[in-house]
Chimera marker file (.cmm) of the C-alpha trace (Angstrom):
<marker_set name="trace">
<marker id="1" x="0.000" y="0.000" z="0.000" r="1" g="1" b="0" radius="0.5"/>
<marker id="2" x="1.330" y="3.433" z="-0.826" r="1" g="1" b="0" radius="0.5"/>
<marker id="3" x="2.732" y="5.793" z="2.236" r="1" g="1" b="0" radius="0.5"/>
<marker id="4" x="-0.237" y="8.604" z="1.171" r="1" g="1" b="0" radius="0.5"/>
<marker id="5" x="-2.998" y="5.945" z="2.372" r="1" g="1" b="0" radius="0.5"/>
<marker id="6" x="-1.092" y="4.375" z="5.248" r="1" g="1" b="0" radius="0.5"/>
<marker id="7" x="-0.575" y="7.649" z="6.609" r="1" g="1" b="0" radius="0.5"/>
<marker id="8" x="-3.620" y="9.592" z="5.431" r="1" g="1" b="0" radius="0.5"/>
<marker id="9" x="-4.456" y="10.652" z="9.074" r="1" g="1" b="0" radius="0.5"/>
<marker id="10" x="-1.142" y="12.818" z="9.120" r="1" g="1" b="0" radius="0.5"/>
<marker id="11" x="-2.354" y="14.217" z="5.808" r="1" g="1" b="0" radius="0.5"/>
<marker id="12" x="-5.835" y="15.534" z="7.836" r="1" g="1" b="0" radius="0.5"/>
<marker id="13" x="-6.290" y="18.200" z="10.190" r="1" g="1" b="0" radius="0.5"/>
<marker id="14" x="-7.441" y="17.213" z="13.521" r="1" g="1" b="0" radius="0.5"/>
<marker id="15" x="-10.521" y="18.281" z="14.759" r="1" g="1" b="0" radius="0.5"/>
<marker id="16" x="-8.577" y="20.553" z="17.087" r="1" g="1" b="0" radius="0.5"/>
<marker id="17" x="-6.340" y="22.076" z="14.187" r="1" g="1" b="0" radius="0.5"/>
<marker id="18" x="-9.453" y="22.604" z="12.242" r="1" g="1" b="0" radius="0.5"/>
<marker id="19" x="-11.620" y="24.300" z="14.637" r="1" g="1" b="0" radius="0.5"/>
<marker id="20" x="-8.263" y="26.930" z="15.503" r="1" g="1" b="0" radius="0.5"/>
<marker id="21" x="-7.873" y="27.386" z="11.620" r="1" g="1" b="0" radius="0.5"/>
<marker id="22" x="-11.607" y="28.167" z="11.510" r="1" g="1" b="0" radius="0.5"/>
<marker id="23" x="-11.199" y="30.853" z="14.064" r="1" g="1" b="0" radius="0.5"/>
<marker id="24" x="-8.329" y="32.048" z="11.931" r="1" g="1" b="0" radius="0.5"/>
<marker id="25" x="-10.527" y="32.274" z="9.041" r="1" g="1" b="0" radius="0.5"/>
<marker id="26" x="-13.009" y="34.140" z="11.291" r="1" g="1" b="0" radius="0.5"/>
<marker id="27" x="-10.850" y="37.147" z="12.213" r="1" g="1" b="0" radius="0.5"/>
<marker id="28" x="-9.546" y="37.346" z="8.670" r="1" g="1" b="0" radius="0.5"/>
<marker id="29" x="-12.948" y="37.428" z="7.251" r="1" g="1" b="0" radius="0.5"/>
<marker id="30" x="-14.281" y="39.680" z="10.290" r="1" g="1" b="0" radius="0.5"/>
<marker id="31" x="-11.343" y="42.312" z="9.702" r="1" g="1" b="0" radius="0.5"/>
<marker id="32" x="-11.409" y="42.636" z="6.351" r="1" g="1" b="0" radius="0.5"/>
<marker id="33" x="-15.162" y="43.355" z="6.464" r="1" g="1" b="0" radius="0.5"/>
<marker id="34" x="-15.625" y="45.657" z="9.083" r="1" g="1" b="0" radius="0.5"/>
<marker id="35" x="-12.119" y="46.482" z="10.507" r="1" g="1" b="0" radius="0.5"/>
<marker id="36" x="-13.824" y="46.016" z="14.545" r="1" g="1" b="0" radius="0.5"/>
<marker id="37" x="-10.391" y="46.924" z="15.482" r="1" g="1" b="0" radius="0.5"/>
<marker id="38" x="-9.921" y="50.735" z="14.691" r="1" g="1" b="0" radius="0.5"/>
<marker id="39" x="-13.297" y="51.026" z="15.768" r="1" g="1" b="0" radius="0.5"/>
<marker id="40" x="-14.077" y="52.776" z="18.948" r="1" g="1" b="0" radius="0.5"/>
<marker id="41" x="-16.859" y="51.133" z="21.244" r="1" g="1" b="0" radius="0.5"/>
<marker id="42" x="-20.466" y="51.831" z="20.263" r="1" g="1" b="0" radius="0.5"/>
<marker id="43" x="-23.224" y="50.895" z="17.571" r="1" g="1" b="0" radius="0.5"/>
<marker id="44" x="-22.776" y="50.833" z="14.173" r="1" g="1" b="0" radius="0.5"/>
<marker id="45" x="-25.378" y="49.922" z="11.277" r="1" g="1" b="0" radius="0.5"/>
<marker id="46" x="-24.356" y="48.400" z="7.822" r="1" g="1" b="0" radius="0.5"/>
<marker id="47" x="-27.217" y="49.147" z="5.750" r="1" g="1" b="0" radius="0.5"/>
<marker id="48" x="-26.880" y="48.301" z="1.351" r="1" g="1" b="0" radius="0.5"/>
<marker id="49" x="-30.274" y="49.026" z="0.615" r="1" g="1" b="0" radius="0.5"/>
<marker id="50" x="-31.393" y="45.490" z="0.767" r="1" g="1" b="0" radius="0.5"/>
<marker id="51" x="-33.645" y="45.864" z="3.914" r="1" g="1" b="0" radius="0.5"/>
<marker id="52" x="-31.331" y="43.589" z="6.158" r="1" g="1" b="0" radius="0.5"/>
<marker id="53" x="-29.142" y="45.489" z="8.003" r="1" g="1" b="0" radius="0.5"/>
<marker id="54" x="-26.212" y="44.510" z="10.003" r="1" g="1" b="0" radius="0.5"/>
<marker id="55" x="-25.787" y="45.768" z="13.592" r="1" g="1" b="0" radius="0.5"/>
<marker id="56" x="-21.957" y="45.426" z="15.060" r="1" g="1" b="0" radius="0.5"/>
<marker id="57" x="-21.818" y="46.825" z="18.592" r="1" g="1" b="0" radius="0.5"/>
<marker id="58" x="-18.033" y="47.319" z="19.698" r="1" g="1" b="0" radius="0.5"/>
<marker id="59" x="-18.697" y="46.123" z="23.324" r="1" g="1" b="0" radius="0.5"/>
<marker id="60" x="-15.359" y="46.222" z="24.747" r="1" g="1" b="0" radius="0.5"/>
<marker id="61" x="-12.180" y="47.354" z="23.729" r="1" g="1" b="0" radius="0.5"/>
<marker id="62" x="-8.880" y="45.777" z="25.923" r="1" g="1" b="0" radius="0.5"/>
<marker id="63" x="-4.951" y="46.117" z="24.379" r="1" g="1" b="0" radius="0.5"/>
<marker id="64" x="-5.252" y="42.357" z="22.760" r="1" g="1" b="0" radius="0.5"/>
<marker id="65" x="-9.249" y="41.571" z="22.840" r="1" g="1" b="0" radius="0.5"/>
<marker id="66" x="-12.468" y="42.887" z="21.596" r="1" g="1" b="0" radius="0.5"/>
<marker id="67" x="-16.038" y="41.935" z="22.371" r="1" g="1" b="0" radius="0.5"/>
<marker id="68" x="-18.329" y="42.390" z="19.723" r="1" g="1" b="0" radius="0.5"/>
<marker id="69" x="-22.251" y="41.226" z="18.794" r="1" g="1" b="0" radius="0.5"/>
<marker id="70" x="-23.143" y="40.948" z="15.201" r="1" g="1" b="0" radius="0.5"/>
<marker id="71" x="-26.676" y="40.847" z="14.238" r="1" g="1" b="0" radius="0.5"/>
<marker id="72" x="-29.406" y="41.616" z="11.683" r="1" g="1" b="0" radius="0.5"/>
<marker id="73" x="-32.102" y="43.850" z="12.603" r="1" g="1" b="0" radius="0.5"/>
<marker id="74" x="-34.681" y="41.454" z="12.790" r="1" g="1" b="0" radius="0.5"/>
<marker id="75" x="-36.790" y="40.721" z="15.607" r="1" g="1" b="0" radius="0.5"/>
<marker id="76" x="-36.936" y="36.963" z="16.846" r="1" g="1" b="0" radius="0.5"/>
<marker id="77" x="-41.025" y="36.576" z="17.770" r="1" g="1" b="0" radius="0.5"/>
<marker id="78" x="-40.165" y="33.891" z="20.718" r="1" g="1" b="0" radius="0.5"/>
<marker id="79" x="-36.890" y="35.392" z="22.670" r="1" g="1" b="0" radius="0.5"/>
<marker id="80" x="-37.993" y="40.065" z="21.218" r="1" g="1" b="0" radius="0.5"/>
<marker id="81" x="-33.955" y="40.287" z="20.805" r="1" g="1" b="0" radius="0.5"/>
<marker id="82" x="-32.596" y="40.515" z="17.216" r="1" g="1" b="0" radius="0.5"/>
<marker id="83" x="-31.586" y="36.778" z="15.748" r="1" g="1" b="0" radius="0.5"/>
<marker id="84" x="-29.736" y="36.026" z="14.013" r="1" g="1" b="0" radius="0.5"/>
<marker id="85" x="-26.757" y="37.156" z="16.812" r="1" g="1" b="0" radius="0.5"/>
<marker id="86" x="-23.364" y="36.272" z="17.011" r="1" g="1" b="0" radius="0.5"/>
<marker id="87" x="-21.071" y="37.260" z="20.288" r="1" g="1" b="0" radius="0.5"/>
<marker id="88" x="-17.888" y="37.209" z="19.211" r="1" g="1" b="0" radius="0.5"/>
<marker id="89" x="-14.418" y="38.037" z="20.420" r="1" g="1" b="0" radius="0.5"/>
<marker id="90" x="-11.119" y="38.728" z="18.466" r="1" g="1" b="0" radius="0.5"/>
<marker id="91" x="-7.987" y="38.624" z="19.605" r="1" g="1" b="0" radius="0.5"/>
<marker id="92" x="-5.799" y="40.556" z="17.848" r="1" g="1" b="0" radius="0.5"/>
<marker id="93" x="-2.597" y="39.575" z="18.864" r="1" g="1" b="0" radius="0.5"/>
<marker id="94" x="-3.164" y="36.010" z="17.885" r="1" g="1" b="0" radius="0.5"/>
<marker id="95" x="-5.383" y="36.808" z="14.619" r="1" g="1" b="0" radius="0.5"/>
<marker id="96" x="-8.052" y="34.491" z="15.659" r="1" g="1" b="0" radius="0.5"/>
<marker id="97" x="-11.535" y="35.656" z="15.842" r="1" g="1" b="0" radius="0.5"/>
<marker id="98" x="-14.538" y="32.990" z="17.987" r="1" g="1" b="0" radius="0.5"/>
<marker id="99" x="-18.374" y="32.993" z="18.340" r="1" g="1" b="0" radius="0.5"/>
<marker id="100" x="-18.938" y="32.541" z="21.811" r="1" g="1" b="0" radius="0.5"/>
<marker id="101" x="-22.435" y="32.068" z="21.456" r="1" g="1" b="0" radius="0.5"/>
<marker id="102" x="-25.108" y="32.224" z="19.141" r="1" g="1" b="0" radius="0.5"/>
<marker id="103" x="-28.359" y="32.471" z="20.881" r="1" g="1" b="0" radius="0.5"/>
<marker id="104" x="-29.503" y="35.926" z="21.949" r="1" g="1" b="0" radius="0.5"/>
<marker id="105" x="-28.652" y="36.586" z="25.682" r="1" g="1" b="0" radius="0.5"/>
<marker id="106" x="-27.693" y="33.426" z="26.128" r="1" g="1" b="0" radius="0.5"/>
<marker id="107" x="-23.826" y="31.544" z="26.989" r="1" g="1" b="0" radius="0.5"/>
<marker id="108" x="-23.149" y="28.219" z="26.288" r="1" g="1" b="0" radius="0.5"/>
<marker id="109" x="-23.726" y="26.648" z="29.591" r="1" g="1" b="0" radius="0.5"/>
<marker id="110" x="-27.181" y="27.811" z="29.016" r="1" g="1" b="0" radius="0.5"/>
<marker id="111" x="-27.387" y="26.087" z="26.346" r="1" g="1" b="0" radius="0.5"/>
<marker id="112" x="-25.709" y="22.617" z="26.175" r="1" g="1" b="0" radius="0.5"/>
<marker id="113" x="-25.877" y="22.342" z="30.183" r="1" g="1" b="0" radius="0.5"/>
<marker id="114" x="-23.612" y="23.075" z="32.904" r="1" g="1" b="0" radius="0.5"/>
<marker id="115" x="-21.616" y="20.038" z="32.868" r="1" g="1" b="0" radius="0.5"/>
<marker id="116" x="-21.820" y="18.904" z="28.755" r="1" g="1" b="0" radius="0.5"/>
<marker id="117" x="-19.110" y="16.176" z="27.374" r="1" g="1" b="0" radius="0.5"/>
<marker id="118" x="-16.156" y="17.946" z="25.960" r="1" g="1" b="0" radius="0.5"/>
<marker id="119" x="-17.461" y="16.194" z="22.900" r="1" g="1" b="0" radius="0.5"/>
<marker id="120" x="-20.712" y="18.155" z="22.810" r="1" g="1" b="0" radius="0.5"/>
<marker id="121" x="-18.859" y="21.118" z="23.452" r="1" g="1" b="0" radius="0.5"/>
<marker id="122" x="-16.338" y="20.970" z="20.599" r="1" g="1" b="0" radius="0.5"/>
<marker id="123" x="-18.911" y="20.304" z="18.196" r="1" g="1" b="0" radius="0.5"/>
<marker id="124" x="-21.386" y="22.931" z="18.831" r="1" g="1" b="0" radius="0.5"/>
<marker id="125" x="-18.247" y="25.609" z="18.678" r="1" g="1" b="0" radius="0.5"/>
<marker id="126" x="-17.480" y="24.152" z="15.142" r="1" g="1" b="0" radius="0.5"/>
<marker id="127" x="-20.935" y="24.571" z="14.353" r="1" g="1" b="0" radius="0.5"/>
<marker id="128" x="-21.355" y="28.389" z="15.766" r="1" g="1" b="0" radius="0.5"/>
<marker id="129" x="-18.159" y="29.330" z="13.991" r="1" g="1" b="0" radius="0.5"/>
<marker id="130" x="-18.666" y="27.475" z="10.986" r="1" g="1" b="0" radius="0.5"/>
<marker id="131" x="-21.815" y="28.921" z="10.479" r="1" g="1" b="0" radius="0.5"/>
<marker id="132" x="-20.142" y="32.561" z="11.591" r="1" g="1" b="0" radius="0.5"/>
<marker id="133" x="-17.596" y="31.987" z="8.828" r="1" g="1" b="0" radius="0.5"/>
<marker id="134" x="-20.367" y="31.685" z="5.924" r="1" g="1" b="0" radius="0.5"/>
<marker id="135" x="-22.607" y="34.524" z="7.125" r="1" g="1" b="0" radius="0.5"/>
<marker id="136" x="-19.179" y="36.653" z="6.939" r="1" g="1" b="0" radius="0.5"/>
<marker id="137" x="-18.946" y="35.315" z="3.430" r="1" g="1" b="0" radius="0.5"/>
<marker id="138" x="-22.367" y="36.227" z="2.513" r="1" g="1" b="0" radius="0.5"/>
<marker id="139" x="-22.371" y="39.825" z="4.280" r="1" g="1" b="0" radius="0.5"/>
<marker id="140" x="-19.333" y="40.298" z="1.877" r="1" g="1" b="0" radius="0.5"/>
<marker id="141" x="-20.936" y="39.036" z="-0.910" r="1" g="1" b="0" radius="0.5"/>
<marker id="142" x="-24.013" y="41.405" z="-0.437" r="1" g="1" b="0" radius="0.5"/>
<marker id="143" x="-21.842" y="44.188" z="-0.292" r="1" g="1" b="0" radius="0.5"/>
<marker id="144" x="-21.302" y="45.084" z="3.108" r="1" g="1" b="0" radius="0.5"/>
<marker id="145" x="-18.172" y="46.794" z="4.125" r="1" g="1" b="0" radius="0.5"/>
<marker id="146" x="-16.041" y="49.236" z="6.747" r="1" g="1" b="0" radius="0.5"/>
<marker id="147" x="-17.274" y="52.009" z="3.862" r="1" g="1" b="0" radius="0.5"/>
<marker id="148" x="-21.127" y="50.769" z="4.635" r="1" g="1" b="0" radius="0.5"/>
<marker id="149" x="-20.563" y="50.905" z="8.429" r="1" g="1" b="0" radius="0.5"/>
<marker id="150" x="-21.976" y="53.771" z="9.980" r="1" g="1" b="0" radius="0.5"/>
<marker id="151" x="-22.420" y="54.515" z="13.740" r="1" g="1" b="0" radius="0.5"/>
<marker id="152" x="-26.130" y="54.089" z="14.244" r="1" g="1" b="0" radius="0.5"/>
<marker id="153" x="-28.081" y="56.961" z="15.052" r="1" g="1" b="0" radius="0.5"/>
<marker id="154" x="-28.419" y="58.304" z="18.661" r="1" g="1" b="0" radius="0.5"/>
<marker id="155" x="-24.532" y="57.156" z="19.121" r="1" g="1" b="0" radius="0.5"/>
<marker id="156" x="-22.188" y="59.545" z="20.770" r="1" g="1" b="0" radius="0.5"/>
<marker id="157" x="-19.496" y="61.551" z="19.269" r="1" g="1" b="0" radius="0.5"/>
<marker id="158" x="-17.164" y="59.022" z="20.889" r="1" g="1" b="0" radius="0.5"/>
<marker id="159" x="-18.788" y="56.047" z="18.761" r="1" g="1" b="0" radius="0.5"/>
<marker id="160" x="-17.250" y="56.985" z="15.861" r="1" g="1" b="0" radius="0.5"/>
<marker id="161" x="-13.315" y="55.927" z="14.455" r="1" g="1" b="0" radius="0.5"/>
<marker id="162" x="-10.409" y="55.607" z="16.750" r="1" g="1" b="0" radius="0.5"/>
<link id1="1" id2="2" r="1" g="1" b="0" radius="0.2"/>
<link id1="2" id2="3" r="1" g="1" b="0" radius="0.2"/>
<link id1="3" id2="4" r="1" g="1" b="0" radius="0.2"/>
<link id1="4" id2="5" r="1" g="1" b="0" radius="0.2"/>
<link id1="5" id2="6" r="1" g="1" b="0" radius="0.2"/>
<link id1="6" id2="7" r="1" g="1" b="0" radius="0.2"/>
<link id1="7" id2="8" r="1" g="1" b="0" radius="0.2"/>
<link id1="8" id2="9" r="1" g="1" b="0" radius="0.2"/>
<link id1="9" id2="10" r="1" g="1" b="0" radius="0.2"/>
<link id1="10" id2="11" r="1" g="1" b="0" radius="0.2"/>
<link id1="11" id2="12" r="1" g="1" b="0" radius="0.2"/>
<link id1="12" id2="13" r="1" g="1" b="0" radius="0.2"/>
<link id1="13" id2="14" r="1" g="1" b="0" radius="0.2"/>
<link id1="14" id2="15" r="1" g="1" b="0" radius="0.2"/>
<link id1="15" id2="16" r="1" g="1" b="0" radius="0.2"/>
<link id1="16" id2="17" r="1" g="1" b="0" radius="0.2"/>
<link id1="17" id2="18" r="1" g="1" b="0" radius="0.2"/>
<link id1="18" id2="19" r="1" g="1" b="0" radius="0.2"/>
<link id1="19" id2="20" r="1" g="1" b="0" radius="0.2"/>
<link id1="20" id2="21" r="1" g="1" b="0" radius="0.2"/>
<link id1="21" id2="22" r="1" g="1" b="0" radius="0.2"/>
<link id1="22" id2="23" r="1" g="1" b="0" radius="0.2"/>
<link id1="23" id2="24" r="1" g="1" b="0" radius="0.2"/>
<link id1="24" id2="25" r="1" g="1" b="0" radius="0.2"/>
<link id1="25" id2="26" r="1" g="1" b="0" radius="0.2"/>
<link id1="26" id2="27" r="1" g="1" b="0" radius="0.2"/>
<link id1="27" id2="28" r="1" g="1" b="0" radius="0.2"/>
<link id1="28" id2="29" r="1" g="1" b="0" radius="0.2"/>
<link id1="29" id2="30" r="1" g="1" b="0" radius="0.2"/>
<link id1="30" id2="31" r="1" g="1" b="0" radius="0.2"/>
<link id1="31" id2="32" r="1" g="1" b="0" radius="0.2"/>
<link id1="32" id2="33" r="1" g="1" b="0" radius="0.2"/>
<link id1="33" id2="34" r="1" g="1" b="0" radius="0.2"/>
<link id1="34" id2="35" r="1" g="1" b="0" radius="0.2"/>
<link id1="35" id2="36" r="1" g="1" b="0" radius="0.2"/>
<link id1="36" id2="37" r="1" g="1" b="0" radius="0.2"/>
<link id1="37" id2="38" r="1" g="1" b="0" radius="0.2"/>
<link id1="38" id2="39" r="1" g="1" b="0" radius="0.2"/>
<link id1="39" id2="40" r="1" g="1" b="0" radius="0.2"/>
<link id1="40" id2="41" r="1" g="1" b="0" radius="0.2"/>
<link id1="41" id2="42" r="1" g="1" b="0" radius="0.2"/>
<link id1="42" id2="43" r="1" g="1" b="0" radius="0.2"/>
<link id1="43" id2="44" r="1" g="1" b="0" radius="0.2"/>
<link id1="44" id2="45" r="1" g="1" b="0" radius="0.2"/>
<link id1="45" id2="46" r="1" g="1" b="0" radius="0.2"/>
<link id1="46" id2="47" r="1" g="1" b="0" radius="0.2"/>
<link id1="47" id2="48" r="1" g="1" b="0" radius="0.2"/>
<link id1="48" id2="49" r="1" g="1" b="0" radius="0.2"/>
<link id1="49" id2="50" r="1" g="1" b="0" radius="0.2"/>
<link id1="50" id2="51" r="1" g="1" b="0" radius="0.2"/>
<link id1="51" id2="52" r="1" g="1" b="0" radius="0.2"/>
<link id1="52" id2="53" r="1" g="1" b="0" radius="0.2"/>
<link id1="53" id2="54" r="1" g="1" b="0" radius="0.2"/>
<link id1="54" id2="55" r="1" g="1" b="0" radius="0.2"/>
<link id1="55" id2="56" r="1" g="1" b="0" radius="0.2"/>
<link id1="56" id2="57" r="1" g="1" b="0" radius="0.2"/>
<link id1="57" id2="58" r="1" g="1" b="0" radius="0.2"/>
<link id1="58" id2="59" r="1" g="1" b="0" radius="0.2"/>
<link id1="59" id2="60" r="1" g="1" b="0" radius="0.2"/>
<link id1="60" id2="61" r="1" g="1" b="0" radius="0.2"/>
<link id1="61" id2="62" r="1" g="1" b="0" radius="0.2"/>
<link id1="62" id2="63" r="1" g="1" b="0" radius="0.2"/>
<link id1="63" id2="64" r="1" g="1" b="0" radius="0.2"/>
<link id1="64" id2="65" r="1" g="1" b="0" radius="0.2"/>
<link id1="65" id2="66" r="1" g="1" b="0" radius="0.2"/>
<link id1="66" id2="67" r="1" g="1" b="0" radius="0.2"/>
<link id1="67" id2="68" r="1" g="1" b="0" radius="0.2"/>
<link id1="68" id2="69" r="1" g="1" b="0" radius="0.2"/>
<link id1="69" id2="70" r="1" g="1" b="0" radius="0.2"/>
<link id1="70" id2="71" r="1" g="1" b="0" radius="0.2"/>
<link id1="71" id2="72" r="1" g="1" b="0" radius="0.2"/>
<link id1="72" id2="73" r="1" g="1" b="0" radius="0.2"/>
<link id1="73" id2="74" r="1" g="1" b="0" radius="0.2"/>
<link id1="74" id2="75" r="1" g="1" b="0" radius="0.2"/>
<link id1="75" id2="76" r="1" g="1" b="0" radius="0.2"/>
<link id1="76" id2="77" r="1" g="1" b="0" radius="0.2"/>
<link id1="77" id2="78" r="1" g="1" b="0" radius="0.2"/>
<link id1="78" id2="79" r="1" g="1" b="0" radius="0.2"/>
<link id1="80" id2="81" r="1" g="1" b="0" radius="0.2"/>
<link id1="81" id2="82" r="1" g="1" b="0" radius="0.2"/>
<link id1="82" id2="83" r="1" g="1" b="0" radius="0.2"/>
<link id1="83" id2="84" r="1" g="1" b="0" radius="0.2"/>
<link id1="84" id2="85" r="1" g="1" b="0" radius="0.2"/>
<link id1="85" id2="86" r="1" g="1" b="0" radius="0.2"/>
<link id1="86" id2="87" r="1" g="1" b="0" radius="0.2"/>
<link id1="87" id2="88" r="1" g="1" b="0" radius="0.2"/>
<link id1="88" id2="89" r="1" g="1" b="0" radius="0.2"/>
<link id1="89" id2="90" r="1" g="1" b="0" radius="0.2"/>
<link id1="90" id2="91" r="1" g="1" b="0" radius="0.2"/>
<link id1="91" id2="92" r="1" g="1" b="0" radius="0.2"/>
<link id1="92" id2="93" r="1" g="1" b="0" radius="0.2"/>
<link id1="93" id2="94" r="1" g="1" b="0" radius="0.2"/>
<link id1="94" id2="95" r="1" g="1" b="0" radius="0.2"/>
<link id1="95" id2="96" r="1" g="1" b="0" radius="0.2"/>
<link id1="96" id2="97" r="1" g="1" b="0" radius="0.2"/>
<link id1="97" id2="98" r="1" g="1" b="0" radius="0.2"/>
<link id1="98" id2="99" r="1" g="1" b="0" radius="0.2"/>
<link id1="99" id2="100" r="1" g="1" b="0" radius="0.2"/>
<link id1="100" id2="101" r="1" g="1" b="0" radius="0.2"/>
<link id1="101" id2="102" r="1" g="1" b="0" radius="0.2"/>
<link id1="102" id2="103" r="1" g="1" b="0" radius="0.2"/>
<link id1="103" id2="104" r="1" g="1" b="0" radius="0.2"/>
<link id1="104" id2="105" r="1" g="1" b="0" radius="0.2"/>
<link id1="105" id2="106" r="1" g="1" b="0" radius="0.2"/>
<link id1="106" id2="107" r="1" g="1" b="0" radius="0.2"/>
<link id1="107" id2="108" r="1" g="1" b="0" radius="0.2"/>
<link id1="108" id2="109" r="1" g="1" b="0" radius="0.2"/>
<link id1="109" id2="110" r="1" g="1" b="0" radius="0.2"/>
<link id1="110" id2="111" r="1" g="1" b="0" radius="0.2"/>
<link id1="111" id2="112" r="1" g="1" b="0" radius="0.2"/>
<link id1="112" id2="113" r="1" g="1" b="0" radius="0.2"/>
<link id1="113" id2="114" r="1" g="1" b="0" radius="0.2"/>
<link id1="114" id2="115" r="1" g="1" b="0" radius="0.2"/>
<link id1="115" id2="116" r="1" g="1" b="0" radius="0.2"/>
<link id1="116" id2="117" r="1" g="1" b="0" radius="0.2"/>
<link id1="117" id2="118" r="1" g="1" b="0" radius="0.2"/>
<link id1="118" id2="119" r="1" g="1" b="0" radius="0.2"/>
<link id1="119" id2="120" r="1" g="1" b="0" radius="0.2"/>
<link id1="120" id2="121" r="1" g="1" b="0" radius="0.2"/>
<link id1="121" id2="122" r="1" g="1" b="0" radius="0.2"/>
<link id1="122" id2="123" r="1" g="1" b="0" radius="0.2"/>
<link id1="123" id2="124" r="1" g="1" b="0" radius="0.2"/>
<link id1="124" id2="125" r="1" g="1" b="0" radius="0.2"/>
<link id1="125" id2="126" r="1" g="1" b="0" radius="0.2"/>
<link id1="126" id2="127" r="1" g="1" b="0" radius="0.2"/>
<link id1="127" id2="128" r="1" g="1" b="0" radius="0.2"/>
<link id1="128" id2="129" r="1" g="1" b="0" radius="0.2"/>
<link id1="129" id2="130" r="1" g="1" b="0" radius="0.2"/>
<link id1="130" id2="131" r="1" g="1" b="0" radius="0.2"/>
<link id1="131" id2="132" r="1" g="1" b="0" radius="0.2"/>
<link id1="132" id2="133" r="1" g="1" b="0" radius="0.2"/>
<link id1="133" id2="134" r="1" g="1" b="0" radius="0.2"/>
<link id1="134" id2="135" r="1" g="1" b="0" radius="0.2"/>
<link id1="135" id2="136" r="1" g="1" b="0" radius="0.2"/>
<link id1="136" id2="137" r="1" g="1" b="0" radius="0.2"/>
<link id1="137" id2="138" r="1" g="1" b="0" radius="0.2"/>
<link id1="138" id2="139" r="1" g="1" b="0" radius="0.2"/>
<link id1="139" id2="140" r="1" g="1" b="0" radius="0.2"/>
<link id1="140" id2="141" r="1" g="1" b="0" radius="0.2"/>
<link id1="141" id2="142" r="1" g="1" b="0" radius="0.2"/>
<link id1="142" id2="143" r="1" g="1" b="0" radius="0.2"/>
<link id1="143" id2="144" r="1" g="1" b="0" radius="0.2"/>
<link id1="144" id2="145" r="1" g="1" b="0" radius="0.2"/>
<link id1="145" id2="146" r="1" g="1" b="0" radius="0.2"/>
<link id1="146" id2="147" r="1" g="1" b="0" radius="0.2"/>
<link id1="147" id2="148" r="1" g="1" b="0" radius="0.2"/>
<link id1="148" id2="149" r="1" g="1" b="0" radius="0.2"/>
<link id1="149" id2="150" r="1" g="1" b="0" radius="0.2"/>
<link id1="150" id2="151" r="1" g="1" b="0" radius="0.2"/>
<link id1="151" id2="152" r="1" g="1" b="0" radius="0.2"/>
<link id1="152" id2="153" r="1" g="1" b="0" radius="0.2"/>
<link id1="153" id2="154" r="1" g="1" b="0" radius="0.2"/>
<link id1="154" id2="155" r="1" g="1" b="0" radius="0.2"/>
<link id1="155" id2="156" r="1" g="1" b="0" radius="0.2"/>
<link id1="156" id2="157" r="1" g="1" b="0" radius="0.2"/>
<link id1="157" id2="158" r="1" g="1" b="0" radius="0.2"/>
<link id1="158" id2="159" r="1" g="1" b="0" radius="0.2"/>
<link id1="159" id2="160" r="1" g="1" b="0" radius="0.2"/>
<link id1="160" id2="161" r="1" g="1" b="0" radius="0.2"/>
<link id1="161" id2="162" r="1" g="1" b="0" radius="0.2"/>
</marker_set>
């Protein structure tokens, strides 16, 4: 048998490998779009005339971390808090980028459990961040941008650039 298909484990990303790569991809994907990082925190509203606008609020700035939300402006019927929402947080020294959770005021214990498998875990952050890397893509592909981003109305003057 050739050495490619006796060793095509070594060839594969672990789980592990994949899920960090992911978050790579995240804050890649994440700066690129709306550059959360030379923004100051506040509000902002991407709107490109399509009626679903994006809502990024800057929640915390610290030297190597951000906390952000990302959401559309729609209104979930069961929970009355925009859905979908992301929480995210990048860290900037290390170029990775995370959903912490996806469920509207919610954090994970809440939602797998307070004592969940390290199994169940792992796979619902691959599935939050997996699903947070193709709504990036598709923001970008509908045209949203740092030049669509604007701090949303009622924001302070200190809501604007850094």
């Amino acid at each position: 048998m050739s050495v490619v298909l006796d060793n095509r484990h070594s060839l594969l990303p672990g789980r592990f490998e994949f899920l960090m790569g992911l978050y790579a991809e995240n804050y890649h994907r994440l700066a690129r779009l709306f550059a959360p990082q030379q923004l100051a925190p506040g509000r902002y509203v991407s709107d490109v005339g399509d009626g679903l606008d994006v809502h990024l609020h800057v929640q915390e700035c610290h030297p190597y971390t951000l906390e952000l939300e990302l959401t559309y402006d729609f209104v979930d019927a069961h929970t009355g808090q925009r859905a979908p929402s992301a929480q995210l947080r990048m860290y900037t020294d290390a170029h990775v980028a995370e959903a912490l959770h996806c469920h509207p005021g919610r954090h994970l214990w809440q939602v797998l459990g307070p004592f969940s498998p390290a199994h169940t875990v792992f796979q619902h952050r691959l599935r939050m961040n997996g699903f947070l890397s193709r709504w990036l893509e598709y923001l970008a592909e509908q045209g949203h941008s740092i030049g669509t981003l604007e701090p949303q109305p009622g924001q302070s003057e200190s809501g604007g650039l850094v």
